[in-house]
N, C-alpha and C positions, 0 to 999 in steps of 0.2 A: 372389437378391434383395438388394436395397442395404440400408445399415441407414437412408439417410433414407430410401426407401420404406416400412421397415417402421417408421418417426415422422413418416407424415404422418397428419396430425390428424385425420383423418377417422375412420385404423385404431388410432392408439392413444391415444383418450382414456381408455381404463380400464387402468390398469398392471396389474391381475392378468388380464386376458386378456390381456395382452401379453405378463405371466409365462408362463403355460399355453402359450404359440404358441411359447415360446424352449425351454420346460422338454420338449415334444412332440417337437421337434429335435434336443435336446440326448439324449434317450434313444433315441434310433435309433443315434446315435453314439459317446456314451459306451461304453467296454468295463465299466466298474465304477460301480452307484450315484450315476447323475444328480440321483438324490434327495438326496447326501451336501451338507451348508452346513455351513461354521463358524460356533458361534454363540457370539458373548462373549458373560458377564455381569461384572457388576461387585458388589465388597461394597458394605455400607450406607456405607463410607466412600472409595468409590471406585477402589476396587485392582481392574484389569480382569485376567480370564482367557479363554481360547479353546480351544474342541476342537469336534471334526468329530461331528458327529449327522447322523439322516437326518431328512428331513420326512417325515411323515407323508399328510399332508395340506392342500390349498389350496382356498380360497372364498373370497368375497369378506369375511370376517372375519378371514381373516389364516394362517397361516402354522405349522401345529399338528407337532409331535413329542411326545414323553415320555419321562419319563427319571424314576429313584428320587430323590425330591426328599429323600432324607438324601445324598445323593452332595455334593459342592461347586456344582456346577452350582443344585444343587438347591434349596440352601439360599441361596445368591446370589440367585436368582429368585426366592424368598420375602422377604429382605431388601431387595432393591432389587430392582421389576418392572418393569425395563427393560431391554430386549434389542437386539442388531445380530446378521444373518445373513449372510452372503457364500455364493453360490454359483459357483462358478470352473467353467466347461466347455470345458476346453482342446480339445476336438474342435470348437468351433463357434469359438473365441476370444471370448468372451465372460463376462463376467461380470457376476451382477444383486447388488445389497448391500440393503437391509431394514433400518430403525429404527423402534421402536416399544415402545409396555409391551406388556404380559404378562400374561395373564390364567389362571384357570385352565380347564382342558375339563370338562366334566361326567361326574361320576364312569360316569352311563350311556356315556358314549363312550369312557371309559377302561376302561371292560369290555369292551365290547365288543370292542374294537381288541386289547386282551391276549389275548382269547380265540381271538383270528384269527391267531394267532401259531401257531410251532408248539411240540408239546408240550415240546420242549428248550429253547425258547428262552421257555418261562413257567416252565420249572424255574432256567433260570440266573436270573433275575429274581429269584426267592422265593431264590437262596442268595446272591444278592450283598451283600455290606455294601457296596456300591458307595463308593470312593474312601478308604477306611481300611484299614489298617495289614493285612495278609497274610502268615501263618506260612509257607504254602507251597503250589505246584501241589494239591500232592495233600489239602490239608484242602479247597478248595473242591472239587474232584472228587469228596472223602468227601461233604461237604454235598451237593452234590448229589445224588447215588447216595442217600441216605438221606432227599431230599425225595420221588425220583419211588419209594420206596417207601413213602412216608407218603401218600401220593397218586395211589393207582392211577386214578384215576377223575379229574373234571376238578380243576384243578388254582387256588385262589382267589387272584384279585388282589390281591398284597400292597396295603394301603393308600396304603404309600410309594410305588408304581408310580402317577405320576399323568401326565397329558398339559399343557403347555401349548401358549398359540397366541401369535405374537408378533402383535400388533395392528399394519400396518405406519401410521407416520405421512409416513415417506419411502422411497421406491420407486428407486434409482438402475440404469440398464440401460447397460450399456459395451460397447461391439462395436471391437473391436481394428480400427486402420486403419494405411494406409502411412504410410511415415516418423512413425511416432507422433504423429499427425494421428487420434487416436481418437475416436471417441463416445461422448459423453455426454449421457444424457438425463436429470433427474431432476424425480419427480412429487412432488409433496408436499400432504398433505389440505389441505382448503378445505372447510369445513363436512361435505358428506355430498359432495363431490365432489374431485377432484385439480387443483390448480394443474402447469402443466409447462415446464420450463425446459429450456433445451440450457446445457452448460456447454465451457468450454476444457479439454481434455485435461490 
């Protein structure tokens, strides 16, 4: 399928089911975590950073992860709640980019979703001091080992383990073409609906 057949107007007036149709694709093909996006945030004064997370989660409210919000990421996100996603899927050539604020998920969904984890991976959670200062392999491993026996049984959501959603405000879909003659498509909100432009490569 072409990628202007898959932008004619008919089929992709809503960018997140256009998301869903690429992201569908894209996990038949990827060998590792089609769900992985880089997501910058920026301090309250502008200094951007970036690193690979997974999504979560998509609807039509946007675009959910979580992460230990004492981490850097985390605390970025609280000080300034604006966010950019990239997802790069080199098995399709494509990639989709997301701008938007940031809100937070609900403490009920941020249970939840922790609880669906598995039991090792709610124990690395409760011992990470995520992004500070680390004496050595082996004290986190200590930590660890000495959470899941303080916790035979289920294991509680640290507070700091929270989810957010990036609200998207701009939707950009890129489908790699010959001689660098690529696509670009970008949606951008309009009320409760999307404006949609094609752009020059």
């Amino acid at each position: 399928m072409s990628f202007s057949a898959v932008f004619d107007a008919a089929d992709a007036a809503d960018p997140i089911a256009l998301f869903r149709e690429w992201f569908d694709l894209a996990a038949k093909d990827e060998l590792n975590d089609p769900n992985a996006m880089a997501l910058a945030t920026a301090t309250a004064d502008g200094r951007p950073s970036v690193r690979m997370v997974l999504m979560k989660h998509v609807d039509e409210r946007g675009f959910t992860f979580y992460t230990n919000v004492e981490s850097q990421k985390g605390g970025e996100l609280l000080a300034n709640p604006h966010a950019a996603l990239c997802f790069h899927w080199k098995s399709q050539r494509r990639q989709v980019r997301v701008e938007g604020g940031v809100e937070a998920v609900s403490a009920a969904d941020s249970d939840e979703y922790f609880h669906s984890r598995s039991r090792r991976s709610q124990i690395g959670a409760l011992a990470s001091q995520q992004s500070r200062p680390l004496a050595s392999r082996e004290e986190l491993e200590a930590k660890a080992a000495a959470l899941a026996a303080e916790f035979p049984g289920e294991i509680p959501r640290p507070d700091y383990w929270r989810g957010f959603r990036v609200v998207p405000e701009k939707i950009e879909f890129w489908q790699d073409g010959d001689a660098r003659l690529h696509d670009r498509i970008v949606f951008r909100r309009e009320g409760a609906g999307w404006a949609k432009t094609r752009l020059y490569p």
